[in-house]
C-alpha positions as CSV (number, residue, x, y, z in Angstrom):
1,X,77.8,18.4,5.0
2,X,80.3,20.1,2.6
3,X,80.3,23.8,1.9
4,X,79.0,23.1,-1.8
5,X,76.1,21.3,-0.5
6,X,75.3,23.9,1.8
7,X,75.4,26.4,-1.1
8,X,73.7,23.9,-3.7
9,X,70.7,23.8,-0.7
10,X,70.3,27.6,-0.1
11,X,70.2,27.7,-3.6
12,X,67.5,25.4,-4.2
13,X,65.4,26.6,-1.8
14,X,65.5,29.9,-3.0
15,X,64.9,28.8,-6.5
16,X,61.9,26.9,-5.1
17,X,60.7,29.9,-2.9
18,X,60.8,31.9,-5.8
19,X,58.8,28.7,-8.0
20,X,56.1,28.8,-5.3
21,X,55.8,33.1,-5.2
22,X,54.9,33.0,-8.4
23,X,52.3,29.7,-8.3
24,X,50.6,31.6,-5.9
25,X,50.3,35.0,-8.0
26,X,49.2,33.1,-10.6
27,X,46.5,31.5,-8.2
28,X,45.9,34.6,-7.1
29,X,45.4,36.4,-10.3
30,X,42.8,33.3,-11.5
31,X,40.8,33.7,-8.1
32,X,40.5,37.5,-9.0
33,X,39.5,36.7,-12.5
34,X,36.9,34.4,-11.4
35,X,35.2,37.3,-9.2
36,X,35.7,39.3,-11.9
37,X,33.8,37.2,-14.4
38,X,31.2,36.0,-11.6
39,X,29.7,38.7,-10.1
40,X,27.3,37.0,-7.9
41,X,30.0,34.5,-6.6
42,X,31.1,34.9,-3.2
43,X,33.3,32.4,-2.3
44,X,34.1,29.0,-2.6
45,X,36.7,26.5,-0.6
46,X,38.6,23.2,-2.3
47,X,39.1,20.6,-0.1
48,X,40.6,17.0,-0.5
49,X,37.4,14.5,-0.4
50,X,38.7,13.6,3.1
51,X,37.5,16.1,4.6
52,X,34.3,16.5,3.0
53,X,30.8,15.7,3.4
54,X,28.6,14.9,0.6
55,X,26.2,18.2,1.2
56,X,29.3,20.3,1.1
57,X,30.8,19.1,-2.1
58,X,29.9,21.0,-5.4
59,X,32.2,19.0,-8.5
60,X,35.0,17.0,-8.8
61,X,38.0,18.7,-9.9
62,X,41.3,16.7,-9.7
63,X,42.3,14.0,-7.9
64,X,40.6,13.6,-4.4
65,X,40.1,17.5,-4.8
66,X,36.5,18.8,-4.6
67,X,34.7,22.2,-5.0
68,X,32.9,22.8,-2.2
69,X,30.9,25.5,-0.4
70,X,30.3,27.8,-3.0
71,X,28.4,31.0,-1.9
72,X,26.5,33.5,-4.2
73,X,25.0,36.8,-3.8
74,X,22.1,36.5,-5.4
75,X,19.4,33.7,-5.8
76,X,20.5,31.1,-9.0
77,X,18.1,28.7,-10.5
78,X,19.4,24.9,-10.6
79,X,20.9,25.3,-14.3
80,X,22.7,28.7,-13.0
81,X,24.3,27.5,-10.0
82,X,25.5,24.2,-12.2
83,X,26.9,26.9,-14.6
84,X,28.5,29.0,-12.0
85,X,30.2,25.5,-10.8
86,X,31.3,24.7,-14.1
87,X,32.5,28.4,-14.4
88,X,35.0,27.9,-10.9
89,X,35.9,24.0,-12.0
90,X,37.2,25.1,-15.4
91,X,39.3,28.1,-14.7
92,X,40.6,26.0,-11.7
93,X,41.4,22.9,-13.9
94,X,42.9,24.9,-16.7
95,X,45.1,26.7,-14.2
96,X,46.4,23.1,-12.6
97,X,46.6,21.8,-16.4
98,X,49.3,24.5,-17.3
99,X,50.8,24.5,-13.6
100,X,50.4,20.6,-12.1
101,X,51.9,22.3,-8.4
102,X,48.6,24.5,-8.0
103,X,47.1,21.6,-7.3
104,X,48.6,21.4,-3.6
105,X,48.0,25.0,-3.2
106,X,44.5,24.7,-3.6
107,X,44.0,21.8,-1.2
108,X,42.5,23.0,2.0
109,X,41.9,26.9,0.9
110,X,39.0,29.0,0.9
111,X,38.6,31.7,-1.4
112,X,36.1,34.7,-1.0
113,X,35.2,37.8,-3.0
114,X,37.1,41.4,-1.1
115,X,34.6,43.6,-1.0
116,X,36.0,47.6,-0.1
């Protein structure tokens, strides 16, 4: 390999490290909006339908990606725990609509509420 290429490839990473920095802060900042906006929620995970078992899943979001164990603080009716699921979903979606590589982020993650 030439010493261009070798240049060209540290250069790329870093410009990809720095891509993938700031999908996760953005992540991030959406996962702490969602707590913020959904006080009883607690956590949820998304995991690729693979891995999944019909009890567990919640909604579809993208792709073979599912909501799954959600977890509230509080007890929810059947119309409120489809709202709070919609609630997650949408702010999840919209976030992968503006940013398609949040997508693989999300695969496999569970996300829970910090309580100090």
């Amino acid at each position: 390999m030439a010493k261009g290429d070798k240049k060209m490839n540290v250069l790329q990473d870093q410009v990809e490290d720095s891509q993938r920095v700031q999908l996760e802060a953005d992540l991030a900042a959406r996962v702490e909006w969602l707590f913020r906006r959904c006080p009883v929620l607690c956590g949820f995970s998304v995991q690729a339908s693979a891995h999944l078992t019909r009890e567990r899943a919640a909604g579809h979001l993208d792709g073979d990606l599912f909501l799954s164990d959600v977890s509230w603080s509080s007890r929810l009716d059947r119309e409120q725990t489809a709202l709070l699921v919609d609630e997650i979903a949408h702010a999840l979606l919209e976030l992968v609509d503006e940013q398609p590589e949040v997508a693989e982020l999300l695969r496999g993650r569970t996300f829970a509420r910090i309580l100090h």
